[in-house]
C-alpha positions as a Markdown table, in Angstrom:
| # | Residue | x | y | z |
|---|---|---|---|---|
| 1 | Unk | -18.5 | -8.0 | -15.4 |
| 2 | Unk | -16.8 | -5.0 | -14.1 |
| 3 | Unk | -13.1 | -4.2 | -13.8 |
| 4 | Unk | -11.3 | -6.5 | -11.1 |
| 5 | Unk | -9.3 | -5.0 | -9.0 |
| 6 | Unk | -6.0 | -6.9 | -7.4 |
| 7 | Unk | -5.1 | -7.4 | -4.4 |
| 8 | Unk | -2.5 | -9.0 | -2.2 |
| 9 | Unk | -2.9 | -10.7 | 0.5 |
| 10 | Unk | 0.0 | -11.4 | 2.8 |
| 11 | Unk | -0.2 | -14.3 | 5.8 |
| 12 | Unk | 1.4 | -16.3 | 8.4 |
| 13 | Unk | 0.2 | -20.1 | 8.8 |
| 14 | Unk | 1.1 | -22.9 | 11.9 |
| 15 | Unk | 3.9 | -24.6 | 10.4 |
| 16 | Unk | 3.8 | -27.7 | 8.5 |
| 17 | Unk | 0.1 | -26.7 | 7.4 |
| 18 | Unk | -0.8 | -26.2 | 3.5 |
| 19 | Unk | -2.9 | -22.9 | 2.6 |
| 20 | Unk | -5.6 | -25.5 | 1.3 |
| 21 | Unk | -8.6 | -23.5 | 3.7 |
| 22 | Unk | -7.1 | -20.3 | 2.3 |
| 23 | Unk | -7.6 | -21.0 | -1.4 |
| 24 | Unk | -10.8 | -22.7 | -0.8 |
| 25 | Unk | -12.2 | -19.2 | 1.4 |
| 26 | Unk | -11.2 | -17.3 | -2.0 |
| 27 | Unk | -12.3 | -19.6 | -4.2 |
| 28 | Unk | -16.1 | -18.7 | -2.1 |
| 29 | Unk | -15.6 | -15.3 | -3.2 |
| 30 | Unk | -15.0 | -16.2 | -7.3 |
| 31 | Unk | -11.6 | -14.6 | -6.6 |
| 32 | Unk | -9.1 | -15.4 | -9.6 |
| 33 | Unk | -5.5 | -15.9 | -7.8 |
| 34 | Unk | -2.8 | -14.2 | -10.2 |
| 35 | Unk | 0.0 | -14.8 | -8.7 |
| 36 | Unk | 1.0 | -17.6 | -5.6 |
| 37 | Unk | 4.3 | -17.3 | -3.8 |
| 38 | Unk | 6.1 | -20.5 | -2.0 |
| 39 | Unk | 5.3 | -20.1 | 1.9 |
| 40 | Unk | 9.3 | -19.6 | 3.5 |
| 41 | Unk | 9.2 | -20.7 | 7.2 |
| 42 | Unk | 10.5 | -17.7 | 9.1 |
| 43 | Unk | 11.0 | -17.2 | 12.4 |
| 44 | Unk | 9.0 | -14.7 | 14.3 |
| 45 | Unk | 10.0 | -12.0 | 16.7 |
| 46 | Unk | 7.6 | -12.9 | 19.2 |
| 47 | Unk | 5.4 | -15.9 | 19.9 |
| 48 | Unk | 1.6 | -15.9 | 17.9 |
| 49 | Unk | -0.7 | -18.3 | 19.0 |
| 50 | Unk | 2.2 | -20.4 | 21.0 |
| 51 | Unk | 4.1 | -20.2 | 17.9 |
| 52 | Unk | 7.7 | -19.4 | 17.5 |
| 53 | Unk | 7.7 | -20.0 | 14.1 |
| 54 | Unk | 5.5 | -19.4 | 11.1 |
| 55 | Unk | 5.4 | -20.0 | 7.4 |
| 56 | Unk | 5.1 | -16.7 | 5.5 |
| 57 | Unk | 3.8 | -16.3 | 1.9 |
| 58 | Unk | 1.5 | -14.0 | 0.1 |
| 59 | Unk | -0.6 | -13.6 | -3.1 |
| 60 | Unk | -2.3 | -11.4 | -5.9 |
| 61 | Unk | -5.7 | -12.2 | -6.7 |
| 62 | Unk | -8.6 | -10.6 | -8.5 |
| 63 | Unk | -11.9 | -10.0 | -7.5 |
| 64 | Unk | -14.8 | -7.9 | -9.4 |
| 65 | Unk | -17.0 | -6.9 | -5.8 |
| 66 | Unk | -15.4 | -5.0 | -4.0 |
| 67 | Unk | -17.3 | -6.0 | -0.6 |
| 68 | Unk | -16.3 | -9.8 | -0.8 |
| 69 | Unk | -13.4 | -8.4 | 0.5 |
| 70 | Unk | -15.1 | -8.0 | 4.1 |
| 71 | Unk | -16.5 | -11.1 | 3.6 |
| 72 | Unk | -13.3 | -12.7 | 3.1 |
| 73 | Unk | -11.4 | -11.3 | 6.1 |
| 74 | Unk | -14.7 | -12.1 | 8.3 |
| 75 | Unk | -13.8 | -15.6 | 7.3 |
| 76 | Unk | -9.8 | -15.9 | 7.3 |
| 77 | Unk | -10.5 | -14.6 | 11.0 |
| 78 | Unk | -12.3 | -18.1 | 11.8 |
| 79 | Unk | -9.6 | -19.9 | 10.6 |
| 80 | Unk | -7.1 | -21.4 | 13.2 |
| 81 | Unk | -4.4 | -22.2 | 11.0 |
| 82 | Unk | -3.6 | -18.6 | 10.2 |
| 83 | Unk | -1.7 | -16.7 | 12.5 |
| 84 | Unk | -1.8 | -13.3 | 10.7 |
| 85 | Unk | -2.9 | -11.9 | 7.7 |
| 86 | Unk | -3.3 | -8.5 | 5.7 |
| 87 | Unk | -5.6 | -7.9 | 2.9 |
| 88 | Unk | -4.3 | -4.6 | 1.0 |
| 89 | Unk | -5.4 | -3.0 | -2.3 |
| 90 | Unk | -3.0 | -2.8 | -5.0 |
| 91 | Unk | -2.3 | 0.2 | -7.1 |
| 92 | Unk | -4.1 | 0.2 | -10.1 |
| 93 | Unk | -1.2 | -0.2 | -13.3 |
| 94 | Unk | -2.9 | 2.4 | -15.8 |
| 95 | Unk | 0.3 | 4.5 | -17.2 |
| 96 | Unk | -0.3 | 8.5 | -16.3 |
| 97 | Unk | 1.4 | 11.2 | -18.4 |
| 98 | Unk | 3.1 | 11.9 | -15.1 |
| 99 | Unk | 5.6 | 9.1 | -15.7 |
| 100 | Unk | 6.4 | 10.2 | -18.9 |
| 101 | Unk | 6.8 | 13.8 | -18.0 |
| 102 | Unk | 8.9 | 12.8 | -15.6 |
| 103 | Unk | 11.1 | 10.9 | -17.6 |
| 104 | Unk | 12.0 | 13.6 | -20.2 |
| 105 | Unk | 13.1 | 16.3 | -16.7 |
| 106 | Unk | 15.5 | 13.5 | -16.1 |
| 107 | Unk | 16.9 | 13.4 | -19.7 |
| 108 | Unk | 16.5 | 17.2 | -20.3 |
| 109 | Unk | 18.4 | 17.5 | -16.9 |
| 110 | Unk | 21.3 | 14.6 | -17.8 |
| 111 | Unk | 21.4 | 16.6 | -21.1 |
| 112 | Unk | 22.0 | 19.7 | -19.2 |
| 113 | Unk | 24.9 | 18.3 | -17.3 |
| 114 | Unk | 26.7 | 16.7 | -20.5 |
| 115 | Unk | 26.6 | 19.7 | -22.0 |
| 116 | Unk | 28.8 | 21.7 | -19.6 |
| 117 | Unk | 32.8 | 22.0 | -20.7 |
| 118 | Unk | 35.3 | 22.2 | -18.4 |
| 119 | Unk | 36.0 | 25.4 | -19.5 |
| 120 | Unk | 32.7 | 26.7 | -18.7 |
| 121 | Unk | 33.1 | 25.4 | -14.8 |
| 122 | Unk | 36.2 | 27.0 | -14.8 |
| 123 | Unk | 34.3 | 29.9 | -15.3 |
| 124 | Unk | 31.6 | 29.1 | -13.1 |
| 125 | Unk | 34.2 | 28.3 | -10.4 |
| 126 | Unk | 35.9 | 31.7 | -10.3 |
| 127 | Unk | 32.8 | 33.5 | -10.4 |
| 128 | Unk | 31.9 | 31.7 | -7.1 |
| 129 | Unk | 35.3 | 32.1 | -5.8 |
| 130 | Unk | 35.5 | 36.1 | -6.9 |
């Protein structure tokens, strides 16, 4: 088995429905859900469906093809109960070097500002002023 990449995958269901269809579409695709938020009914800027309200929630979930993905939105896009929904690619987590590089500017830079007296400013101050 390949690496699995994660994704989220953000949707708006009829109120007073459970995501019970949803789970079972991803459990078709062998995805592996990571994380599952509580759906929040919220109320929606403009009617979907003849709905003026929705229950929002999202997940993370894993899956190692890459082209169930199509097949899953092919199939969340049958479903009735779901208003709207997004399918988007998370950023892989692998640390870079850039991070850390980054880290030590900051420090050199807080380093550089600690290090100033007030005498030196002074001196700054009336060169600027000269």
């Amino acid at each position: 088995m390949g690496d699995q990449q994660i994704y989220e995958l953000g949707y708006l269901l009829k109120n007073d429905l459970e995501n019970k269809a949803l789970l079972s579409e991803l459990g078709k695709i062998s995805a592996e859900i990571v994380h599952n938020s509580e759906p929040k009914t919220i109320k929606l800027a403009y009617e979907i469906k003849k709905q003026n309200s929705a229950q929002f929630a999202y997940l993370h979930f894993k899956v190692s093809d890459a082209g169930k993905i199509r097949e899953l939105n092919d199939s969340l896009n049958m479903l009735d109960d779901i208003l709207r929904f997004i399918i988007i690619k998370l950023p892989s987590t692998k640390s870079t070097g850039k991070k850390k590089s980054t880290k030590a500017k900051i420090e050199k830079t807080e380093a550089d500002f600690t290090s100033l007296s007030n005498e030196k400013l002074e001196e700054k101050l009336e060169e600027f002023v000269s």
